[in-house]
mmCIF file of the N, C-alpha and C atoms, coordinates in Angstrom:
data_MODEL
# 
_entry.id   MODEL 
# 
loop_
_atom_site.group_PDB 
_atom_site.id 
_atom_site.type_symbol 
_atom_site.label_atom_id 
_atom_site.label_alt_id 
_atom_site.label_comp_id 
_atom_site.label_asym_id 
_atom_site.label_entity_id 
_atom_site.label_seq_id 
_atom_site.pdbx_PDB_ins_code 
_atom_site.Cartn_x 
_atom_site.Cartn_y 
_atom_site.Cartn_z 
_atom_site.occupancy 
_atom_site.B_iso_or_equiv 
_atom_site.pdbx_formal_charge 
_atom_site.auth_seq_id 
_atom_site.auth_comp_id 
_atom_site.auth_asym_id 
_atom_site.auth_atom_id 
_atom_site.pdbx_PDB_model_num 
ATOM 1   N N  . UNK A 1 1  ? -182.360 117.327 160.545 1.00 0.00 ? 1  UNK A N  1 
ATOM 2   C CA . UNK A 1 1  ? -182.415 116.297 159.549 1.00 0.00 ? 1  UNK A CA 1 
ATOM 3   C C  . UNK A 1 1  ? -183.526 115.306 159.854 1.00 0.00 ? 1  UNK A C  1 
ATOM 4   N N  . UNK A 1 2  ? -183.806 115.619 161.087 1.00 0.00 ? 2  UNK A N  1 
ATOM 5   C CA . UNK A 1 2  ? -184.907 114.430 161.355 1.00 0.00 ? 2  UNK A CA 1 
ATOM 6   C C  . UNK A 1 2  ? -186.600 114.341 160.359 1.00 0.00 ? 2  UNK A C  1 
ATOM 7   N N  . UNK A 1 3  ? -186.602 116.086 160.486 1.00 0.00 ? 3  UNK A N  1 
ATOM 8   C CA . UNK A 1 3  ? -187.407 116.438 159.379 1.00 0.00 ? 3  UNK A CA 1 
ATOM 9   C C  . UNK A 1 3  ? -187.659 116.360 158.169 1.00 0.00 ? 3  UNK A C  1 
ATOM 10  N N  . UNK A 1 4  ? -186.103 115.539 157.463 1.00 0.00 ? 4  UNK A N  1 
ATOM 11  C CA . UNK A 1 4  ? -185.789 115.585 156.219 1.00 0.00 ? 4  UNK A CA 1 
ATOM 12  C C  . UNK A 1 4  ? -185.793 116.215 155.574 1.00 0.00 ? 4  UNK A C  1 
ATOM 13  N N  . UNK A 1 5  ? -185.833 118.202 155.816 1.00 0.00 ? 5  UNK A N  1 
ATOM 14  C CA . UNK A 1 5  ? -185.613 119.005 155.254 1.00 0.00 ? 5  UNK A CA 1 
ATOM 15  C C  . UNK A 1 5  ? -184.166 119.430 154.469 1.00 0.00 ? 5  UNK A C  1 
ATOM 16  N N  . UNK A 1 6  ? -183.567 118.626 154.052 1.00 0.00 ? 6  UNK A N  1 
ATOM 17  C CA . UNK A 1 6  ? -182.728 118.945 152.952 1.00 0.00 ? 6  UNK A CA 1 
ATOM 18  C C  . UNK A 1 6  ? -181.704 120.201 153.018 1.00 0.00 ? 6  UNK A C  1 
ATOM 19  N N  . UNK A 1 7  ? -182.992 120.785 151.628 1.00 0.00 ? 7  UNK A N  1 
ATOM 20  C CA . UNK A 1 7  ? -182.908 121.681 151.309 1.00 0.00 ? 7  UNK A CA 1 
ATOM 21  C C  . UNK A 1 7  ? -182.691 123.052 152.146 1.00 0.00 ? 7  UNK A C  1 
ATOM 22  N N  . UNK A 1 8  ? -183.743 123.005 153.547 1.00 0.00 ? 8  UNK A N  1 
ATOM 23  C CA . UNK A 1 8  ? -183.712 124.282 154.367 1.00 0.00 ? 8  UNK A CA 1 
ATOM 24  C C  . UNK A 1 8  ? -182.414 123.857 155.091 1.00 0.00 ? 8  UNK A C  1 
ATOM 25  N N  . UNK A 1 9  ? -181.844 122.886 154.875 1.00 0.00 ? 9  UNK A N  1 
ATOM 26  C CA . UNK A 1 9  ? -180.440 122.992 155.549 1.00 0.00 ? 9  UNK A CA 1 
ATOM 27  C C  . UNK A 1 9  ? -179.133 122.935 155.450 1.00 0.00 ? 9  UNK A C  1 
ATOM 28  N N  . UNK A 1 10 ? -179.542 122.958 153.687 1.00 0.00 ? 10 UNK A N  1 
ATOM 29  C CA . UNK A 1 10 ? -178.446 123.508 152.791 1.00 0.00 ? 10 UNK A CA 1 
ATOM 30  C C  . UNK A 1 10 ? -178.514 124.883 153.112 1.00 0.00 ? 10 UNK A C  1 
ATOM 31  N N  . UNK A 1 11 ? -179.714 125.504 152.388 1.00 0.00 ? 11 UNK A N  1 
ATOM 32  C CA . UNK A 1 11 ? -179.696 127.059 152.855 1.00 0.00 ? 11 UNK A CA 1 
ATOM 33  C C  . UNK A 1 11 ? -179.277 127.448 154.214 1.00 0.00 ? 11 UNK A C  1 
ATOM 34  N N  . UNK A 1 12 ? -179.567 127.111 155.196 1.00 0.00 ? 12 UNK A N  1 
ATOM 35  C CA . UNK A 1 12 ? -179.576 127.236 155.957 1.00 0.00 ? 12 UNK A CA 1 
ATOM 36  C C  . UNK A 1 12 ? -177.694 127.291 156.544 1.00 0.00 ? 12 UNK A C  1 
ATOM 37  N N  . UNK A 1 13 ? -176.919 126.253 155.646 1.00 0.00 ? 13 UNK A N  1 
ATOM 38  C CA . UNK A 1 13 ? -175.351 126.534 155.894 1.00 0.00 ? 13 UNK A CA 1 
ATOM 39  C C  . UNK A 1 13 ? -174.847 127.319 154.764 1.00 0.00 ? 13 UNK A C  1 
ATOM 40  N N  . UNK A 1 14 ? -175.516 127.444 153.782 1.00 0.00 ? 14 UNK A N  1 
ATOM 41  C CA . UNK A 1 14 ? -175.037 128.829 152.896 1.00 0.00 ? 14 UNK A CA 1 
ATOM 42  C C  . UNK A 1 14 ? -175.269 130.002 153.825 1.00 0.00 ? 14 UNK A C  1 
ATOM 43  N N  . UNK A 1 15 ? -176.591 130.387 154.124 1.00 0.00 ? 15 UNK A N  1 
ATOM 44  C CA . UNK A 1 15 ? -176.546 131.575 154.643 1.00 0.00 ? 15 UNK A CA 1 
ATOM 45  C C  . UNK A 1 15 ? -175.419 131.597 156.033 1.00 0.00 ? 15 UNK A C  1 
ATOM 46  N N  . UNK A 1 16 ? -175.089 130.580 156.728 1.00 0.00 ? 16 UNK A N  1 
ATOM 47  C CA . UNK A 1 16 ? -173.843 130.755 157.354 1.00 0.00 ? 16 UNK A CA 1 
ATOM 48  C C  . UNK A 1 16 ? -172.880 131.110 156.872 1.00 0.00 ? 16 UNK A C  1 
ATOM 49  N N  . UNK A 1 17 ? -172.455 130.760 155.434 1.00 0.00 ? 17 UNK A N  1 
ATOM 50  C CA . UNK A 1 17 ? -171.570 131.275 155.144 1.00 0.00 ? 17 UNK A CA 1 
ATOM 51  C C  . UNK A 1 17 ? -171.088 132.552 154.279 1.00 0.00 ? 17 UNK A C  1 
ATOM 52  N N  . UNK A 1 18 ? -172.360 132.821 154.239 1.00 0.00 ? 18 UNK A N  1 
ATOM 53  C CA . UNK A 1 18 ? -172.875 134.148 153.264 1.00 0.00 ? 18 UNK A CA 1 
ATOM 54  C C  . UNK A 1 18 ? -172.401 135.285 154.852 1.00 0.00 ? 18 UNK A C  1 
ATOM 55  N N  . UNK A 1 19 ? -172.480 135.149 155.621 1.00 0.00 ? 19 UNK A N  1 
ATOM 56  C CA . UNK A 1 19 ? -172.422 136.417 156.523 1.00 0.00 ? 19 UNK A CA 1 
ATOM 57  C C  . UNK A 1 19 ? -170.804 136.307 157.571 1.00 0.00 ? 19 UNK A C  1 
ATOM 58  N N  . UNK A 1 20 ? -170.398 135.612 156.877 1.00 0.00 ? 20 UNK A N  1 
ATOM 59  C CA . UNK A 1 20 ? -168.489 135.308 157.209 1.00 0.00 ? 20 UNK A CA 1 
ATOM 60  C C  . UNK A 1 20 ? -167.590 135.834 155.930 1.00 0.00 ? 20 UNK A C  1 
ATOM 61  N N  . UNK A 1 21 ? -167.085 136.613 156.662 1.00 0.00 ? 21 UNK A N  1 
ATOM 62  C CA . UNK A 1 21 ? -165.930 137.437 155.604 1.00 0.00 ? 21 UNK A CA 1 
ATOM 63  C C  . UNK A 1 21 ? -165.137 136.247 155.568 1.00 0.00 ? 21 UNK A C  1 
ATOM 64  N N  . UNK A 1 22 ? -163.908 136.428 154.095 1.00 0.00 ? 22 UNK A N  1 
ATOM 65  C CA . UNK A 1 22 ? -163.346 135.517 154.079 1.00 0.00 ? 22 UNK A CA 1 
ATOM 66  C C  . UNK A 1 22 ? -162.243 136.284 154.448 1.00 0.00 ? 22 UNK A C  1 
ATOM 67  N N  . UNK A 1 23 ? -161.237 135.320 155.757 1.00 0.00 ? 23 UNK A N  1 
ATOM 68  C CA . UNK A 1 23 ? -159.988 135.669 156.325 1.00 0.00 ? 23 UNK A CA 1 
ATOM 69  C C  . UNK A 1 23 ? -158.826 136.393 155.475 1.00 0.00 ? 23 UNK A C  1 
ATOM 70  N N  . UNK A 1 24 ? -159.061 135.692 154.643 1.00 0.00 ? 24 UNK A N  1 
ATOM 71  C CA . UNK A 1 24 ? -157.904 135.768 153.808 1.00 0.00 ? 24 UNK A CA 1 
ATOM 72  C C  . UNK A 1 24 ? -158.077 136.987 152.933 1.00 0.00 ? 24 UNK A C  1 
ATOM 73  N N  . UNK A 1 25 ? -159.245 137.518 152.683 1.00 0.00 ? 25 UNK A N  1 
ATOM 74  C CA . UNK A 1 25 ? -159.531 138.795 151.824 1.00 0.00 ? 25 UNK A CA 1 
ATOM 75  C C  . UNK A 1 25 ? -159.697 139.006 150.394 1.00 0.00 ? 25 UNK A C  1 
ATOM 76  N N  . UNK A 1 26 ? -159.751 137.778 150.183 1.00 0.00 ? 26 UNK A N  1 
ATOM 77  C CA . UNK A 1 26 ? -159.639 137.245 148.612 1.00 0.00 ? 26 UNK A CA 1 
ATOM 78  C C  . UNK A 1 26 ? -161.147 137.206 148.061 1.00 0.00 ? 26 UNK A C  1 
ATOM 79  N N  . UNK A 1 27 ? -162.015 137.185 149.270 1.00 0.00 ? 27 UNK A N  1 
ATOM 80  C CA . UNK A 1 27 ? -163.267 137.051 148.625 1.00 0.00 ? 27 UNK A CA 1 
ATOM 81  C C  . UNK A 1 27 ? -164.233 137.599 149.518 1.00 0.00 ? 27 UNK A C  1 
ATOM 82  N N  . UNK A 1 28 ? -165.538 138.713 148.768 1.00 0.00 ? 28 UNK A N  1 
ATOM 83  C CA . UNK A 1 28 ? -166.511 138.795 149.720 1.00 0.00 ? 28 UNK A CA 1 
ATOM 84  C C  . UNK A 1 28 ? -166.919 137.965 151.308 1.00 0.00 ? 28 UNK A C  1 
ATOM 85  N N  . UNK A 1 29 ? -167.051 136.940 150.990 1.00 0.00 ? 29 UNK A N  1 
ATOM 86  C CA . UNK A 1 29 ? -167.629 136.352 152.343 1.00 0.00 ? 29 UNK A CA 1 
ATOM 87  C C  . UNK A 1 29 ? -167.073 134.957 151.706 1.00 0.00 ? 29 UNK A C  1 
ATOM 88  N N  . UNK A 1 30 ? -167.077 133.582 152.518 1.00 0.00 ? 30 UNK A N  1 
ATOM 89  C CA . UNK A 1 30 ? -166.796 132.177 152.873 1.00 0.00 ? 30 UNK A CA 1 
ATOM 90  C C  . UNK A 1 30 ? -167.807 131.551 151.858 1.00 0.00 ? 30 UNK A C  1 
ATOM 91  N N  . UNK A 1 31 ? -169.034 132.287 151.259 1.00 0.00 ? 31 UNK A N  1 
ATOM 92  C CA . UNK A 1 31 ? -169.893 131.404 150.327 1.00 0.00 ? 31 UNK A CA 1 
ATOM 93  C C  . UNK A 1 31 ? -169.235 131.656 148.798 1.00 0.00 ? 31 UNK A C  1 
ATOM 94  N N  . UNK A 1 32 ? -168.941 132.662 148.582 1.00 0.00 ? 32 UNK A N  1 
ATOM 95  C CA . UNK A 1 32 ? -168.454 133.010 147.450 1.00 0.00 ? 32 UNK A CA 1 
ATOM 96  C C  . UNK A 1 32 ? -166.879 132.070 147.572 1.00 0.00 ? 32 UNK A C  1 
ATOM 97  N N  . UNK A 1 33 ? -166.042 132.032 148.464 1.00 0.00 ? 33 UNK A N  1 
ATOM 98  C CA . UNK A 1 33 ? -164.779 131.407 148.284 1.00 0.00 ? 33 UNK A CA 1 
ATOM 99  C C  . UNK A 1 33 ? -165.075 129.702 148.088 1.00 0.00 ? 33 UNK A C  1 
ATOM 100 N N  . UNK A 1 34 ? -166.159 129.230 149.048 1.00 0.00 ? 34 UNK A N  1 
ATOM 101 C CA . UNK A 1 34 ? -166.661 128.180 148.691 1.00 0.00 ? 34 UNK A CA 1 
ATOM 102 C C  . UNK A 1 34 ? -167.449 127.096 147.262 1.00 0.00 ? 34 UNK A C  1 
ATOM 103 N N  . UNK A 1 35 ? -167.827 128.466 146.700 1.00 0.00 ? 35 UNK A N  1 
ATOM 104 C CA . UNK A 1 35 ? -168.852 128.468 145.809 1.00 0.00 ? 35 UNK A CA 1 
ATOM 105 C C  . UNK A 1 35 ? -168.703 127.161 145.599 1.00 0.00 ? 35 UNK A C  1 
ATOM 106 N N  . UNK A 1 36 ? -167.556 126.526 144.860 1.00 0.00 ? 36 UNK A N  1 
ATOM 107 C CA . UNK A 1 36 ? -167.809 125.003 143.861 1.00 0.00 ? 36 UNK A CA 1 
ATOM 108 C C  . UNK A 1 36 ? -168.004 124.095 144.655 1.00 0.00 ? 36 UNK A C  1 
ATOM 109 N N  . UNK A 1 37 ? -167.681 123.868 146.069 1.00 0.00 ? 37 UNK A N  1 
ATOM 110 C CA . UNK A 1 37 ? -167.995 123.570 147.319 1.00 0.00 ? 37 UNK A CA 1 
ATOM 111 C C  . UNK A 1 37 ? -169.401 122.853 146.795 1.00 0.00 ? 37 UNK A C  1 
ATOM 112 N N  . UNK A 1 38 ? -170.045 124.145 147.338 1.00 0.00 ? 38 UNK A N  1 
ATOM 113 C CA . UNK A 1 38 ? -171.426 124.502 147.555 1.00 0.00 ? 38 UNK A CA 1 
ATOM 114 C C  . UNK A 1 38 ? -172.048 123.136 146.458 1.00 0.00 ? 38 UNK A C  1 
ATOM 115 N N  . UNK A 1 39 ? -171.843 123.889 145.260 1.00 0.00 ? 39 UNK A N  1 
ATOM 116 C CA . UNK A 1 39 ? -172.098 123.692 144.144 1.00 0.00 ? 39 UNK A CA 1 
ATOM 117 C C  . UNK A 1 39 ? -172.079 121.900 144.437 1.00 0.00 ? 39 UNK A C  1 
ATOM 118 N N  . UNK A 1 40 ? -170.982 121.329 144.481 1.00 0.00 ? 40 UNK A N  1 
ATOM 119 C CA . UNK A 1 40 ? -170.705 120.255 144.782 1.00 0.00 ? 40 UNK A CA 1 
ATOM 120 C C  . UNK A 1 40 ? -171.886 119.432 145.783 1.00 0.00 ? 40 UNK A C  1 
ATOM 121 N N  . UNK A 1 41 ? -171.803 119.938 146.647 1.00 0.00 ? 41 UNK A N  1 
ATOM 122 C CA . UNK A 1 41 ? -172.934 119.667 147.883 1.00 0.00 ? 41 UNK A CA 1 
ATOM 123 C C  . UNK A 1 41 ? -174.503 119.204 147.534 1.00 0.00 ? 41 UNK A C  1 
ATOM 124 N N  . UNK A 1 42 ? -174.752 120.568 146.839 1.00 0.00 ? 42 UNK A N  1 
ATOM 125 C CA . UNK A 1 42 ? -176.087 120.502 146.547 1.00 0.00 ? 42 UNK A CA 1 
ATOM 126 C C  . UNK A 1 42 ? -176.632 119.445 145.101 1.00 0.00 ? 42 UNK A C  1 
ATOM 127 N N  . UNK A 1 43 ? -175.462 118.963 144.542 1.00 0.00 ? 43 UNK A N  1 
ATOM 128 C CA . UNK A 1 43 ? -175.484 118.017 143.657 1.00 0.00 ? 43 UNK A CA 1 
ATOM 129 C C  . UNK A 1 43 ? -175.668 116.386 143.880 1.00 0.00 ? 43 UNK A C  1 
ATOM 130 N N  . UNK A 1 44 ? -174.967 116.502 145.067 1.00 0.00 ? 44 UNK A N  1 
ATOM 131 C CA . UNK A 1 44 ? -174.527 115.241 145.691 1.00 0.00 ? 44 UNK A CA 1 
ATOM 132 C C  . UNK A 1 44 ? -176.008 115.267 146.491 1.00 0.00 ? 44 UNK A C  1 
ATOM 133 N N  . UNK A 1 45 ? -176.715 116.510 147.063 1.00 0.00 ? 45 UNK A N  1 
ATOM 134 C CA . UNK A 1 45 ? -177.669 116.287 147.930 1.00 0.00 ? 45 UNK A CA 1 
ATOM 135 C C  . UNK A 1 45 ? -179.010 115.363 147.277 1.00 0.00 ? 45 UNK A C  1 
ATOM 136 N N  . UNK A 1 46 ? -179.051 116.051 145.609 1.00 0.00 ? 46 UNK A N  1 
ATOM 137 C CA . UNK A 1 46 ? -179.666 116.121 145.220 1.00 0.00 ? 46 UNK A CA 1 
ATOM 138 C C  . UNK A 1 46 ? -180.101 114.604 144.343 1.00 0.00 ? 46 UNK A C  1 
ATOM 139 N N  . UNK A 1 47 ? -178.830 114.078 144.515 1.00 0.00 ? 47 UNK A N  1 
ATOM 140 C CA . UNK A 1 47 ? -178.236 112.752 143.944 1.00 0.00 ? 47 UNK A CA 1 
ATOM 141 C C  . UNK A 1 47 ? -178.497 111.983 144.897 1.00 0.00 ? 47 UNK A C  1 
ATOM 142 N N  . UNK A 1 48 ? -178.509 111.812 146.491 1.00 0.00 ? 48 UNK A N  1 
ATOM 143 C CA . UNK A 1 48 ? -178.803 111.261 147.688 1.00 0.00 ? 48 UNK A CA 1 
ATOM 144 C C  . UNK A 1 48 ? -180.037 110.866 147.946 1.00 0.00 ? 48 UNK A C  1 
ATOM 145 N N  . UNK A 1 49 ? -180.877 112.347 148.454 1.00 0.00 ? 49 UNK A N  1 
ATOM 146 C CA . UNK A 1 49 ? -181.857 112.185 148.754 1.00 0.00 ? 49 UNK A CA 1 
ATOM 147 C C  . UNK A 1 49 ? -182.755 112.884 147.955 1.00 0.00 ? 49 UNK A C  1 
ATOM 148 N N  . UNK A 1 50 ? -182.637 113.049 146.725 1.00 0.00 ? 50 UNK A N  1 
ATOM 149 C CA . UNK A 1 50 ? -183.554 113.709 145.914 1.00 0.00 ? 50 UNK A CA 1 
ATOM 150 C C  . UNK A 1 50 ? -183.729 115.065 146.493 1.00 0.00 ? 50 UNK A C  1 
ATOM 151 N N  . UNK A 1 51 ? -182.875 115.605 146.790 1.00 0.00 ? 51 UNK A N  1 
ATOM 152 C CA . UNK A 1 51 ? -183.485 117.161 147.046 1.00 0.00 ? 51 UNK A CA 1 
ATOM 153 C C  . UNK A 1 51 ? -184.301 117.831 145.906 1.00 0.00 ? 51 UNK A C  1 
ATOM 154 N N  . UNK A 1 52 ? -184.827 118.363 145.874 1.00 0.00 ? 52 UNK A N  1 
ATOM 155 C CA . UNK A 1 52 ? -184.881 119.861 144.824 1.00 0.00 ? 52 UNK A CA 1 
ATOM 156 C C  . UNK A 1 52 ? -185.494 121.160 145.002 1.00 0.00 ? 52 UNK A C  1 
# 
């Protein structure tokens, strides 16, 4: 964050969660169960610090 890269560190915790099955089996991987999450996140990021 010191970099103020944002964005590469949004991606950067999607793709964490893109390569985690979800426990429960309900969903491909932890990004997909997350999705509105996500969704949420990158709104708020974007609302913060101006990501885009």
């Amino acid at each position: 964050m010191n970099d103020k890269d944002y964005m590469g560190l949004l991606k950067f915790e999607v793709n964490g969660l893109k390569g985690v099955n979800d426990p429960e089996g309900k969903y491909n991987n932890l990004a997909d169960k997350y999705n509105d999450y996500i969704v949420a996140a990158s709104y708020l990021a974007l609302q913060f610090w101006g990501v885009k």
